[in-house]
C-alpha positions in Angstrom: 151.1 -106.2 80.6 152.5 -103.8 82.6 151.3 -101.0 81.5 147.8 -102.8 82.2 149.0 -103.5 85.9 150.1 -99.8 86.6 146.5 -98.4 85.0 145.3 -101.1 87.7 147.2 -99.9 90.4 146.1 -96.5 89.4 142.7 -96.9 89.2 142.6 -98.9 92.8 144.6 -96.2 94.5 142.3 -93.3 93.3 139.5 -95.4 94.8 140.9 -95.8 98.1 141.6 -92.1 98.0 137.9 -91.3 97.0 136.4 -93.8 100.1 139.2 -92.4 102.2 138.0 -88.6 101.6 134.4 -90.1 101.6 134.7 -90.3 105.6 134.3 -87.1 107.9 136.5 -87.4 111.5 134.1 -85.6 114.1 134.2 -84.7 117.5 130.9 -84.4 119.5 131.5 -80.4 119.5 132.3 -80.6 116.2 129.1 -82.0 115.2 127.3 -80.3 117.3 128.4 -76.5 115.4 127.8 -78.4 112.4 124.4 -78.9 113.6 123.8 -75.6 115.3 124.2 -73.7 111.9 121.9 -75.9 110.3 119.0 -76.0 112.3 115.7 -75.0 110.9 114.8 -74.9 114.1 117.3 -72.6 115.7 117.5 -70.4 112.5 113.1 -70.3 112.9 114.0 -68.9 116.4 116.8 -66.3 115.2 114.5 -65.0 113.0 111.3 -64.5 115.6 114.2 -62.5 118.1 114.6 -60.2 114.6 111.0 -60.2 114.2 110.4 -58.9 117.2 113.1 -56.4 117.5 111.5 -54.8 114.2 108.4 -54.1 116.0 109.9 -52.7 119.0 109.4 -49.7 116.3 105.9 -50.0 115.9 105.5 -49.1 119.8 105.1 -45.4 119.3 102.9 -45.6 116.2 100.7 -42.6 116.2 96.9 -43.0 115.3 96.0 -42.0 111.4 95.4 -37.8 111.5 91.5 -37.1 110.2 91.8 -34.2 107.5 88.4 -33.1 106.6 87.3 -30.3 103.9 84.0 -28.8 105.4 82.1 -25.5 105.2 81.8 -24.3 108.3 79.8 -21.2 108.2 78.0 -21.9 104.6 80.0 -19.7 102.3 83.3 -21.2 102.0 85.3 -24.9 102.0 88.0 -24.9 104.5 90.8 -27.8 105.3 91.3 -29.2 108.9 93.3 -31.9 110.4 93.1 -33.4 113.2 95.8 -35.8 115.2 94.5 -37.7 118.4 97.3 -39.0 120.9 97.4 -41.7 123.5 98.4 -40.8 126.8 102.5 -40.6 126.9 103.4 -43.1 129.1 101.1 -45.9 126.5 103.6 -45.3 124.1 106.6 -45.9 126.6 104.4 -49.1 128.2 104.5 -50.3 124.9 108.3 -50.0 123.7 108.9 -51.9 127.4 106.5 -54.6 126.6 108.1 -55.0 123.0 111.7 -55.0 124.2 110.4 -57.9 127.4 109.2 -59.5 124.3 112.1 -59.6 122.5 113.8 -61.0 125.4 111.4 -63.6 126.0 112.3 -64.4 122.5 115.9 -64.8 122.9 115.3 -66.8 126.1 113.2 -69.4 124.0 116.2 -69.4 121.1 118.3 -70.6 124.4 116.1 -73.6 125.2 115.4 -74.3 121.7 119.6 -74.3 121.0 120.0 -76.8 124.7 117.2 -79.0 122.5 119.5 -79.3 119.3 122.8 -79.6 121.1 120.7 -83.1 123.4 119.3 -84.2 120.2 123.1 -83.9 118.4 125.1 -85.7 121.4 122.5 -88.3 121.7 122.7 -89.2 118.4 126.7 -88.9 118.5 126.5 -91.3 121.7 124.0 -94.0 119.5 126.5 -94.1 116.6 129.8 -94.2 119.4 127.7 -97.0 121.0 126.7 -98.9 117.8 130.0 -99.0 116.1 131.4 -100.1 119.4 128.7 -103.1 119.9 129.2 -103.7 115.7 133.3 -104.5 116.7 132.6 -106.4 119.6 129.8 -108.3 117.6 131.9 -108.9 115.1 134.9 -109.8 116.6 132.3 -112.7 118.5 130.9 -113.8 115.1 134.9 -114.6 113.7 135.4 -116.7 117.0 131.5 -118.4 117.3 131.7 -119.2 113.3 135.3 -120.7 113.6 133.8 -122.8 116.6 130.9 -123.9 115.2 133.0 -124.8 112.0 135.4 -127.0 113.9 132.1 -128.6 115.8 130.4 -129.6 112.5 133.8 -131.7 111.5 134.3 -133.2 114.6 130.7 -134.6 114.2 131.6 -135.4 110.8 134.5 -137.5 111.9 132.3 -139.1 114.6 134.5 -137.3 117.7 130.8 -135.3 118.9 127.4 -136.0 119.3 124.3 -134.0 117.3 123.7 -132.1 120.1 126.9 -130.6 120.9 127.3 -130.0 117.3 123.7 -128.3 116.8 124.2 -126.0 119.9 127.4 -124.5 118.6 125.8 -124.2 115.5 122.8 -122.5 117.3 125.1 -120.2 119.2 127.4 -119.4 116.2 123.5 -117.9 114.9 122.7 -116.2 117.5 125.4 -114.5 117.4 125.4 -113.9 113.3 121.7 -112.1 114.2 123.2 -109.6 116.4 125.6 -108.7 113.9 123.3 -108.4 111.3 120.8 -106.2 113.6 123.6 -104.4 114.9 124.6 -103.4 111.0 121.4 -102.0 111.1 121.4 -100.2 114.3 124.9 -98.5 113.2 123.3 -97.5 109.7 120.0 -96.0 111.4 122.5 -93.7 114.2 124.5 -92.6 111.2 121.7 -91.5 109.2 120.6 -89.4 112.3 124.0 -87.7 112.3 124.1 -87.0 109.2 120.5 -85.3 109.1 121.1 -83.3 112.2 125.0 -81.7 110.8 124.4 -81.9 107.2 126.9 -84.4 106.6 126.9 -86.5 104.2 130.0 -88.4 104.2 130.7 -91.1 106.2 131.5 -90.1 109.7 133.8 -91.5 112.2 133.2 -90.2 115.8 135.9 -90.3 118.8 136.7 -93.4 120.7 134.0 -94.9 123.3 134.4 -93.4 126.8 132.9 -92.2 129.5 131.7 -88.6 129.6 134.5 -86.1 130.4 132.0 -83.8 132.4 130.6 -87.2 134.9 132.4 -85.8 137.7 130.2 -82.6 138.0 126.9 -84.3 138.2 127.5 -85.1 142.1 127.9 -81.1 142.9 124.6 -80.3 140.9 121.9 -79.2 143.1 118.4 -78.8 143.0 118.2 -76.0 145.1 116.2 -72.3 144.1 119.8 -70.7 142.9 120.4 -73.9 140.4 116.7 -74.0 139.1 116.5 -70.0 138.1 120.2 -70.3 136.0 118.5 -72.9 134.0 116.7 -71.2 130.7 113.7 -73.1 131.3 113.1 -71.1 134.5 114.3 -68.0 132.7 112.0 -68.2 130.1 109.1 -68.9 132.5 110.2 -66.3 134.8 110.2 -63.7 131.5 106.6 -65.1 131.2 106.0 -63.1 134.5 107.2 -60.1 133.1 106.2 -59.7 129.7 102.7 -60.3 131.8 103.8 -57.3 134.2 104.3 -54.9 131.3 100.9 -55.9 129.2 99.1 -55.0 132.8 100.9 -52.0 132.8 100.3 -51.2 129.7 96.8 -51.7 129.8 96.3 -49.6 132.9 97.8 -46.6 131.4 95.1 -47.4 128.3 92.2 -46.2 130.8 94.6 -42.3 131.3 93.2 -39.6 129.4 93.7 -39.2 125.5 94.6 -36.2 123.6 94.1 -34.2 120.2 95.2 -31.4 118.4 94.6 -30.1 115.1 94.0 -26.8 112.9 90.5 -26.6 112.1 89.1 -23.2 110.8 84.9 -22.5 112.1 85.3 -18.9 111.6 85.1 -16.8 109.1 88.3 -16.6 106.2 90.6 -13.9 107.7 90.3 -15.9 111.5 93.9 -15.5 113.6 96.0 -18.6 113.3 96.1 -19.4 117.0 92.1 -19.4 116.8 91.9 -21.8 114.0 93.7 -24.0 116.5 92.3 -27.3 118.2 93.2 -28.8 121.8 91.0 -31.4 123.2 91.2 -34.7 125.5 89.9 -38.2 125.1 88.1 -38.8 128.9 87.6 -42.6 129.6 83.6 -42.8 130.6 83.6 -45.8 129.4 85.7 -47.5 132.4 84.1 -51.2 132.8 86.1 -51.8 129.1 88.9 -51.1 130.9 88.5 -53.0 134.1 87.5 -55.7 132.4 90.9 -55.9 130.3 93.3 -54.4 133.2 91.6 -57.8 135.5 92.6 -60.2 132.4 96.3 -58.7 132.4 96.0 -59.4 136.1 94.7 -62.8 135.8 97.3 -64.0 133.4 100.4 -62.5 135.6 98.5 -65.2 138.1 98.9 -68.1 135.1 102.6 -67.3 134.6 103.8 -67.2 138.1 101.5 -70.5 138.4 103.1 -71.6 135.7 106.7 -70.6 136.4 106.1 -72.9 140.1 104.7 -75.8 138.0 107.8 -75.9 135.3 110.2 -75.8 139.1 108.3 -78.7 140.3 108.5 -80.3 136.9 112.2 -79.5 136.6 113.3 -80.7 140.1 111.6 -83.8 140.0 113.5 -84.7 136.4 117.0 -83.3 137.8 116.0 -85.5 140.5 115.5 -88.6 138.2 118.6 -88.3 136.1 121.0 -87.3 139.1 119.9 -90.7 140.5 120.6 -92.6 137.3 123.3 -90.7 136.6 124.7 -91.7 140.1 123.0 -96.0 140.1 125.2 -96.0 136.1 127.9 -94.8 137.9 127.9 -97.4 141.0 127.6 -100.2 137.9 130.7 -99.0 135.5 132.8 -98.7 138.7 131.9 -102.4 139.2 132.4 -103.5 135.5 135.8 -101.7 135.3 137.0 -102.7 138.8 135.8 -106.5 138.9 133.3 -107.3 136.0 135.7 -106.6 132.4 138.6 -108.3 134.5 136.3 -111.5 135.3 135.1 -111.8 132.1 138.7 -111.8 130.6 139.5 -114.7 133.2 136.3 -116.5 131.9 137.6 -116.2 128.4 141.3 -117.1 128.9 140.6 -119.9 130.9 137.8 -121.1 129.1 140.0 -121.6 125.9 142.8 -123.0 127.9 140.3 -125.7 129.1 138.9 -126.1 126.3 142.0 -126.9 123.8 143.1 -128.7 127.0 139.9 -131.3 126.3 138.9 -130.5 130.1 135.6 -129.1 129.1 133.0 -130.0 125.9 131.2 -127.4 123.0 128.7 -126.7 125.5 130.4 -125.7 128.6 132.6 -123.8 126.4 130.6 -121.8 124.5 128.1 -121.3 127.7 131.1 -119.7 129.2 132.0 -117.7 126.2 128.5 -116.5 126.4 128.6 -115.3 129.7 132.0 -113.4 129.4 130.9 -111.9 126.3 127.6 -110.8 127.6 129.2 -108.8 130.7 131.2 -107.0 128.1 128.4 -106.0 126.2 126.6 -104.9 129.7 129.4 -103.4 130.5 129.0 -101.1 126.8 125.1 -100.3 127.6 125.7 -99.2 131.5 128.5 -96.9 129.5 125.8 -95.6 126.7 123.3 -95.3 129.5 125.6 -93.3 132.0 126.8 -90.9 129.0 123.3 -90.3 127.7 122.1 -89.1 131.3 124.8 -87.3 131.5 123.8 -85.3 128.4 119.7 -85.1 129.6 121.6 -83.7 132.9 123.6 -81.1 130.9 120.2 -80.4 129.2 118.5 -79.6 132.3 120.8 -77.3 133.4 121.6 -75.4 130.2 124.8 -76.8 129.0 
């Protein structure tokens, strides 16, 4: 027998030591690395910046040389070659194009990395918010079922009437549905977690609070300085000149060409030098190039229109969330200064009334009701403040 009980307590405490290391303790940074590195997203866009630094090499690609065997003068096959050049400063148009490219690139991999890190702390704040909801529901559901027990045996022994006994009954429900939905809600926001770090584990975030960074939203401006740090802006704004070097570029296409080669018309025993070949590519054909140098210029017009559109966009969101940001604000200072301490009143002397017989199952439990619901108001202003908090931080690149 007690070897039987020590296998037992053996086999219980390696369970509690498996669910224990089952669970993963994470702070929002911490999850958000975690999700950083594996981002299909953010590794697509690490690989385009590499892409396109590999063919900042192909901007001085020469054109294919023509060898030819021909007889020139009837009595003999001679070898020539022949190597055509664009005019130098293509080739140098072209490796500055390719390297603004590249930085356009990196400048996307920065709005695409602000995208995963809002994604990450807004699912961090859904699973903060619905564990936090799940206690306070089920810390309401222990008190509402122990009511509505004591109401059903009072009517049993005749001390209530149906009604009082059906409404604490309906209440204790109500409240049971929550908690069921909000079992489901806490489920759905760890599942989201766990896609976006990789996680499988259970994971336990940091306590419930308001955002460390909510005193810097009143200093953040939507002036011209603010709006170009932001890598929205920047990327735009490298729009503009990734469209400045393709006009370049194709200006310089309409310069002059060149060739050179060793091609021998004379006759076998012709001087080196002679066999030589020099000649230039002249651009006759100028309307093909007016016609592509006016489409360069017509899409540095679309960026910089563009580039004004995405400010307007920008300020007008900043805008929004600053004000949010600021109206969640005004609301937690009232919950934490007057609301949370009113509601504990209500509750304290609700229950002191109630055991006192001053006040019946449906006075109490409307009261209950009340004081509960401000502290569950009190949790959404909190979720909403954080959460535009971290579209503000978005916004502005951090």
């Amino acid at each position: 027998m007690k070897n039987a009980k020590h296998i037992l307590f053996t086999v219980v405490g390696l369970i509690c030591v498996q669910f224990a290391n089952a669970q993963t303790t994470l702070t929002e940074q911490q999850a958000i690395d975690f999700a950083l590195k594996n981002s299909p997203l953010l590794n697509a866009s690490t690989l385009q910046i590499k892409q396109h630094k590999q063919l900042q090499g192909t901007s001085f690609n020469l054109a294919n040389p023509d060898i030819t065997l021909e007889s020139p003068t009837g009595e003999f096959m001679t070898v020539g070659v022949l190597q055509s050049f664009e005019f130098p400063t293509v080739y140098l148009k072209q490796g500055q194009l390719a390297k603004q490219q590249t930085v356009l690139a990196e400048k996307g991999k920065t709005i695409t990395e602000a995208e995963v890190k809002q994604q990450v702390k807004t699912a961090y704040l859904s699973l903060q918010f619905a564990n936090q909801i799940l206690e306070q529901l089920k810390k309401q559901d222990s008190i509402y079922f122990r009511i509505a027990d004591a109401a059903n045996r009072q009517f049993e022994a005749g001390q209530i009437d149906f009604v009082a006994k059906t409404y604490a009954a309906t209440q204790y429900g109500e409240v049971h549905n929550n908690l069921v939905q909000a079992q489901t809600d806490a489920q759905i926001a760890l599942q989201q977690l766990q896609l976006y770090t990789g996680i499988s584990d259970s994971i336990a975030t940091a306590p419930f609070s308001k955002a460390l960074s909510s005193f810097l939203f009143t200093g953040i401006t939507t002036d011209s300085a603010t709006l170009f740090n932001t890598p929205f802006i920047q990327y735009y704004s490298q729009t503009q000149m990734v469209a400045k070097k393709s006009l370049q570029l194709e200006r310089n296409k309409a310069l002059p060409g060149f060739s050179f080669g060793y091609m021998n018309q004379g006759l076998p025993n012709t001087e080196i030098p002679l066999r030589l070949r020099a000649g230039i590519n002249i651009p006759l054909w100028f309307w093909q190039y007016n016609s592509s140098i006016k489409a360069a210029k017509t899409n540095l017009l679309i960026t910089e229109q563009n580039t004004l559109a995405q400010q307007q966009n920008l300020t007008a969101k900043m805008q929004q969330v600053k004000g949010e940001a600021i109206k969640f604000q005004t609301s937690l200072t009232y919950y934490e200064n007057t609301g949370l301490k009113q509601a504990d009143d209500l509750i304290t002397s609700s229950n002191r009334m109630f055991s006192a017989g001053q006040s019946d199952y449906i006075t109490y439990l409307r009261t209950l009701s009340d004081a509960y619901n401000i502290q569950i108001k009190y949790l959404e202003t909190l979720r909403n403040f954080n959460q535009s908090i971290i579209n503000l931080n978005y916004l502005i690149g951090q």
